[in-house]
C-alpha positions as CSV (number, residue, x, y, z in Angstrom):
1,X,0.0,0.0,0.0
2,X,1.7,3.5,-1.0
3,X,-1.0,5.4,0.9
4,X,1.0,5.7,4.1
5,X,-1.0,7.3,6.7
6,X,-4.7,7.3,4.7
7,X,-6.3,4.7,7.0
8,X,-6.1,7.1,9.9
9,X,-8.7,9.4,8.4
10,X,-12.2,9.4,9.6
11,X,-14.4,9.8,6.5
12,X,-16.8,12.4,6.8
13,X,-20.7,12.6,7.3
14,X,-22.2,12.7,3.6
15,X,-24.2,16.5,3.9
16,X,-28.3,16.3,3.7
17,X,-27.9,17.6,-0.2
18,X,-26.0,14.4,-0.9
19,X,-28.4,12.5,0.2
20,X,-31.2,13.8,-1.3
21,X,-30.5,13.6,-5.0
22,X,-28.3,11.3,-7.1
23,X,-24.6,12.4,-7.4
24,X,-23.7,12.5,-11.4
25,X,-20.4,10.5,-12.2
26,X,-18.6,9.4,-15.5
27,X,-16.0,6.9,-15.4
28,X,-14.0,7.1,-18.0
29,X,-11.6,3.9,-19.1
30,X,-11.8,0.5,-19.0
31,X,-11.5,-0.4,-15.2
32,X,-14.7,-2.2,-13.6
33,X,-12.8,-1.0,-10.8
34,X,-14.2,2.6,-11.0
35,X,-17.6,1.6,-9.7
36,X,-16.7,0.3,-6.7
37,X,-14.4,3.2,-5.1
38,X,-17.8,5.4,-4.8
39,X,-19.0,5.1,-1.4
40,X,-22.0,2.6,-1.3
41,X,-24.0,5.2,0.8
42,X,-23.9,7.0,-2.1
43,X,-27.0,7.5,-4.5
44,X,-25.4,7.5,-7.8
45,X,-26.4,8.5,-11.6
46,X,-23.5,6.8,-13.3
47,X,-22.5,7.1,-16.9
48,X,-19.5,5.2,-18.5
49,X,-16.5,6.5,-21.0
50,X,-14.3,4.0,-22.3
51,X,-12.3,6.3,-24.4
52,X,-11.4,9.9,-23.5
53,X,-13.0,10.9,-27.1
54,X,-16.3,9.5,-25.8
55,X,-15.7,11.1,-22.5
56,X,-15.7,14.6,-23.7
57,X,-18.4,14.4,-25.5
58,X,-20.5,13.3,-22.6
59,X,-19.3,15.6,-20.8
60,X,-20.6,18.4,-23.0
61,X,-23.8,17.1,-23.1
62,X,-24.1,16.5,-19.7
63,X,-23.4,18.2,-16.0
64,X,-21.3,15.7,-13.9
65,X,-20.3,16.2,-10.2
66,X,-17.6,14.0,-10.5
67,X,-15.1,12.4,-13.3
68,X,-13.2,9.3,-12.5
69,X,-10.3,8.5,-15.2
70,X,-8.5,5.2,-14.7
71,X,-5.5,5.7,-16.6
72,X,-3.4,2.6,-17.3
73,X,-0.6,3.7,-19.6
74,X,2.9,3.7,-18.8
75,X,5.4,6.1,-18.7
76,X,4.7,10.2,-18.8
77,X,1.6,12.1,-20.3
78,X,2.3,12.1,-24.2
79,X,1.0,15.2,-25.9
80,X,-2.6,13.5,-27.2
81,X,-2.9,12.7,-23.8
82,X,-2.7,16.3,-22.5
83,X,-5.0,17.3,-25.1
84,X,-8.0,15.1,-24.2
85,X,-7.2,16.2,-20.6
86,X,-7.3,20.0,-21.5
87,X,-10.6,19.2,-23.9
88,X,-12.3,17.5,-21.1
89,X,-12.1,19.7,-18.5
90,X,-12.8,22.8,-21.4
91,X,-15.9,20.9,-22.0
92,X,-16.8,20.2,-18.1
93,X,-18.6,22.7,-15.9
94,X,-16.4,24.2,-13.6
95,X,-17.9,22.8,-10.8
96,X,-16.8,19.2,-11.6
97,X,-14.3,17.6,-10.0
98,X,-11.8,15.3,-11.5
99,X,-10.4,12.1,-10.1
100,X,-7.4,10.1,-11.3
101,X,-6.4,6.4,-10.7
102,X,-2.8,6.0,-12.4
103,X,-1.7,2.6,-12.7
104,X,2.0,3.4,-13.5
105,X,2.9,7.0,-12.0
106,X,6.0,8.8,-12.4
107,X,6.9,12.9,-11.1
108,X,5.3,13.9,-14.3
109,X,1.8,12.9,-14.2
110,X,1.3,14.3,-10.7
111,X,2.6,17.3,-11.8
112,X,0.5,17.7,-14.8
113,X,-2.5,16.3,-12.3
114,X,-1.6,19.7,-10.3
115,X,-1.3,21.0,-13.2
116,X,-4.6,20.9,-14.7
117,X,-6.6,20.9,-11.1
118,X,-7.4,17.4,-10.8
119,X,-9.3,17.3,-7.5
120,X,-7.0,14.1,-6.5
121,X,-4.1,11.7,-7.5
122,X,-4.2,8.0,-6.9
123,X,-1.4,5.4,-7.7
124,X,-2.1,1.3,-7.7
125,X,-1.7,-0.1,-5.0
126,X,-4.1,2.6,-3.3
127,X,-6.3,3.0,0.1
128,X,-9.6,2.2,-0.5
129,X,-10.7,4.1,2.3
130,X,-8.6,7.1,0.8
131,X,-10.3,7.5,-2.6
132,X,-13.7,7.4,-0.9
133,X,-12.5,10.3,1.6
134,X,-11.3,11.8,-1.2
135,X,-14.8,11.8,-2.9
136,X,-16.3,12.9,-0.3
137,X,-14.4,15.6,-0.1
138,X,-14.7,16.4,-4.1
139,X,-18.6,16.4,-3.4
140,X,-18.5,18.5,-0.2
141,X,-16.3,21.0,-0.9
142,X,-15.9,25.0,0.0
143,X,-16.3,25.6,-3.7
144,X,-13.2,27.3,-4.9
145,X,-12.4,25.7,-8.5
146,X,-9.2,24.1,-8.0
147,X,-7.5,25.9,-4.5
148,X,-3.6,25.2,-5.8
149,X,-1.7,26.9,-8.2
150,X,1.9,25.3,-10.1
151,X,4.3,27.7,-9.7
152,X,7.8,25.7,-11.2
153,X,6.5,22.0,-12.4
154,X,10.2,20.6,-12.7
155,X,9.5,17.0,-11.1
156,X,13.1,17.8,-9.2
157,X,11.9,20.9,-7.9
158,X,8.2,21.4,-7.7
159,X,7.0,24.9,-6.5
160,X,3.1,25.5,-5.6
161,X,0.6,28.2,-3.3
162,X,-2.3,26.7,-2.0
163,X,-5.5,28.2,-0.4
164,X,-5.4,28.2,3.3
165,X,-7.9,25.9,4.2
166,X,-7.6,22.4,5.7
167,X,-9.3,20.8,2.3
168,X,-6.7,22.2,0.0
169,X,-3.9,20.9,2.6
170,X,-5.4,17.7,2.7
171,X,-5.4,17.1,-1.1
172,X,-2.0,18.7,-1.6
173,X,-0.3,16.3,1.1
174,X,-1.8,13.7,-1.6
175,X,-0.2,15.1,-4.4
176,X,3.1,15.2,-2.6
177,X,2.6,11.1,-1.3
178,X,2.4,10.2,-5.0
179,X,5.4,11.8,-5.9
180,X,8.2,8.7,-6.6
181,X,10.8,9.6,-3.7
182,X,13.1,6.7,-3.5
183,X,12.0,5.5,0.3
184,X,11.0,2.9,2.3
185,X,7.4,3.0,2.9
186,X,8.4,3.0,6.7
187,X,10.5,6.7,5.6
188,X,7.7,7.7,2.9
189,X,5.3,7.3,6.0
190,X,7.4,9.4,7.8
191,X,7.8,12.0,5.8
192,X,4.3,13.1,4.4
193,X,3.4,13.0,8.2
194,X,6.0,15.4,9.2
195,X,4.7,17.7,5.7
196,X,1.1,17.3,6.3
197,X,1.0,18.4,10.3
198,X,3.8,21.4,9.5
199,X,1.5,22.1,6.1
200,X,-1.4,22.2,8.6
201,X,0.3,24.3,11.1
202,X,1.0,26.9,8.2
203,X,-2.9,27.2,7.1
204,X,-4.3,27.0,10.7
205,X,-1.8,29.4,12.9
206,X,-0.3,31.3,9.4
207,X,-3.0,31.4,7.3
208,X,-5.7,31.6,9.8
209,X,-7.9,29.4,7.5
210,X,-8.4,32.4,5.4
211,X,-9.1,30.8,2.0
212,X,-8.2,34.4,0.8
213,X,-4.7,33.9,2.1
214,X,-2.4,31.4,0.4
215,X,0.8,29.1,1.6
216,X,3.5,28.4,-0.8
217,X,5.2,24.9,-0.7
218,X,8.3,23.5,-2.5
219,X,9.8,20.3,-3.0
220,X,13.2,19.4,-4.1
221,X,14.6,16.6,-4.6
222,X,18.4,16.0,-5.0
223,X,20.7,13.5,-4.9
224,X,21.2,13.1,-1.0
225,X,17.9,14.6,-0.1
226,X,14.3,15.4,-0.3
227,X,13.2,18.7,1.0
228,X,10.4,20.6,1.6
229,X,10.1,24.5,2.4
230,X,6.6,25.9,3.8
231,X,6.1,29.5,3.8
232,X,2.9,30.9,5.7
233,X,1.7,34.5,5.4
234,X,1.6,34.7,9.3
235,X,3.4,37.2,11.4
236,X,5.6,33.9,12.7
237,X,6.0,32.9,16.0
238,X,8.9,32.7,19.0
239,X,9.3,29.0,19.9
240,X,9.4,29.8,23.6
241,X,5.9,31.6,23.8
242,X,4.4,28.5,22.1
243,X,3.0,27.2,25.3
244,X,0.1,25.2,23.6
245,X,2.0,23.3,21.6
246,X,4.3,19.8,22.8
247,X,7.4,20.9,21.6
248,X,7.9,23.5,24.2
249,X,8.1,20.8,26.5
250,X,9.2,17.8,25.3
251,X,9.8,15.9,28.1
252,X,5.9,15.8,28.8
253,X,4.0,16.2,25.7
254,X,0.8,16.0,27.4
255,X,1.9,19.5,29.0
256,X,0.4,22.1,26.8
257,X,-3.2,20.0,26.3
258,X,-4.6,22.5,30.1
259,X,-3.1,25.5,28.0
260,X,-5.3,24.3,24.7
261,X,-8.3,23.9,26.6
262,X,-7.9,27.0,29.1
263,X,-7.3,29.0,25.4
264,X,-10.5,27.2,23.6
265,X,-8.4,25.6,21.2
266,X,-8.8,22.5,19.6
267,X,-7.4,19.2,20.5
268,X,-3.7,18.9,19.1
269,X,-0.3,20.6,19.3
270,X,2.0,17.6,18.5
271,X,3.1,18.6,14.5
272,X,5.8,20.6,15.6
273,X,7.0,17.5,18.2
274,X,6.0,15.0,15.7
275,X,7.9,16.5,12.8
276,X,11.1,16.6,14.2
277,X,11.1,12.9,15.2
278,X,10.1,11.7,11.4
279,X,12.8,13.5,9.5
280,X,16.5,14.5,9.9
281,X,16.1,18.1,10.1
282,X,13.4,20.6,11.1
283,X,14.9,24.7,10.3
284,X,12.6,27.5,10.5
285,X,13.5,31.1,9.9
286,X,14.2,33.6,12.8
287,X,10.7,35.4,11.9
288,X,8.9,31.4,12.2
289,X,6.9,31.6,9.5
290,X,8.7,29.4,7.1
291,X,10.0,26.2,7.7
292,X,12.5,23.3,6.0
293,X,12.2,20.4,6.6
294,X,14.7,17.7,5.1
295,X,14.8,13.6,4.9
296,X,18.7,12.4,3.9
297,X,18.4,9.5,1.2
298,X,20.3,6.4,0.9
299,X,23.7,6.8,-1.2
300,X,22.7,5.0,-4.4
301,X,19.2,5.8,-3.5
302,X,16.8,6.0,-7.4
303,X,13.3,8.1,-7.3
């Protein structure tokens, strides 16, 4: 399983309006596979594609809700490829949300997935549970068309801003688990914990869960190392004032859980105590509102 981490989510409570009516969704490919990754709670109008061709033009005779494209080629996006992608969503309402379930990935297709604002990136082997959350989420979201923009799409150093809310955090710690890396799935694990609860941090105490504010992420990977930089558009922080988080006292990390409840916060404050346990290095600027973190690769070690 490659979806380290997904089986901890709680999916969430389907909202009355999804209950009420049928959700529209095309599968497009040839998996009998698609079918079964929509949540059976879920009252369903369901239309096949197997080609992209016939894909688009369902899709511009028809409103969908959601799109799920099994794509089963190997190797990277050729150019017809990108085409049908670009026509489909050109001939989609904006308010659809695509899906995709790569049975071969590489850097480049989650890139051009970001890209293009697919809603979510699935490899095979994949969480069950995780596409279904992911659905969910596609179907009971804030509303903002896509929430992250590419800034550099070089697979070796990928640059993005994201809307600061925790939906957009969510799907972009998804993005980053597909990404080929070179680890263990012990490290991999590791790692897109130690991004997602810093990534979280950012958009909660940075952001402020403004979705009018946005937090840029990098990721770079080198020969030694993969490294990620968040940068929040908070006023930062000094370490020592942080008395409702765990890492100001790490020899009792239950410590700050009086100060979150005597402040009416919610349940947490272990990311920052968390993170630097799961990677090598944890480096934050003297202002505290951007942050490095860095995992050291195996010598030899191929994405």
């Amino acid at each position: 399983m490659n979806q380290q981490g997904a089986g901890r989510r709680v999916l969430c409570v389907m909202s009355p309006s999804l209950t009420t009516r049928p959700v529209s969704a095309l599968l497009v490919g040839p998996s009998d596979e698609l079918e079964s990754l929509l949540p059976e709670e879920l009252p369903r109008d369901l239309d096949r594609a197997k080609t992209p061709a016939s894909a688009i033009v369902r899709l511009a005779a028809k409103a969908y809700d959601i799109v799920l494209i099994d794509h089963t080629s190997e190797g990277e996006l050729t150019q017809e490829q990108l085409a049908y992608l670009r026509a489909a969503q050109a001939a989609a309402r904006p308010e659809t949300r695509f899906i995709v379930i790569a049975s071969n990935t590489t850097s480049g297709k989650v890139v051009e997935a970001l890209r293009h604002g697919v809603f979510a990136y699935f490899s095979r082997p994949f969480d069950l549970d995780a596409v279904r959350y992911a659905i969910i989420q596609a179907l009971t979201g804030s509303g903002w068309p896509f929430g992250i923009e590419v800034l550099s799409d070089d697979p070796d150093f990928i640059s993005v801003r994201l809307r600061c809310c925790l939906e957009t955090a969510e799907r972009m710690a998804q993005f980053m688990r597909e990404l080929p890396c070179g680890l263990s799935d012990a490290d991999k694990s590791s790692v897109s914990t130690a991004f997602s609860e810093l990534l979280v941090n950012a958009i909660e105490h940075g952001g402020k869960l403004n979705s009018n504010e946005w937090v840029c992420v990098s990721r770079v990977r080198t020969k030694h190392t993969i490294l990620y930089l968040i940068h929040d558009p908070g006023e930062g922080f000094s370490r020592p004032n942080l008395k409702h988080a765990a890492i100001t006292n790490p020899e009792d990390p239950t410590a700050h859980v009086e100060v979150r409840a005597s402040q009416n916060m919610r349940p947490g404050g272990f990311g920052m105590l968390m993170a630097t346990r799961l990677v090598d290095e944890v480096i934050y600027n003297a202002r505290g509102n951007e942050v490095i973190l860095i995992k050291y690769l195996e010598p030899g070690t191929n994405a």
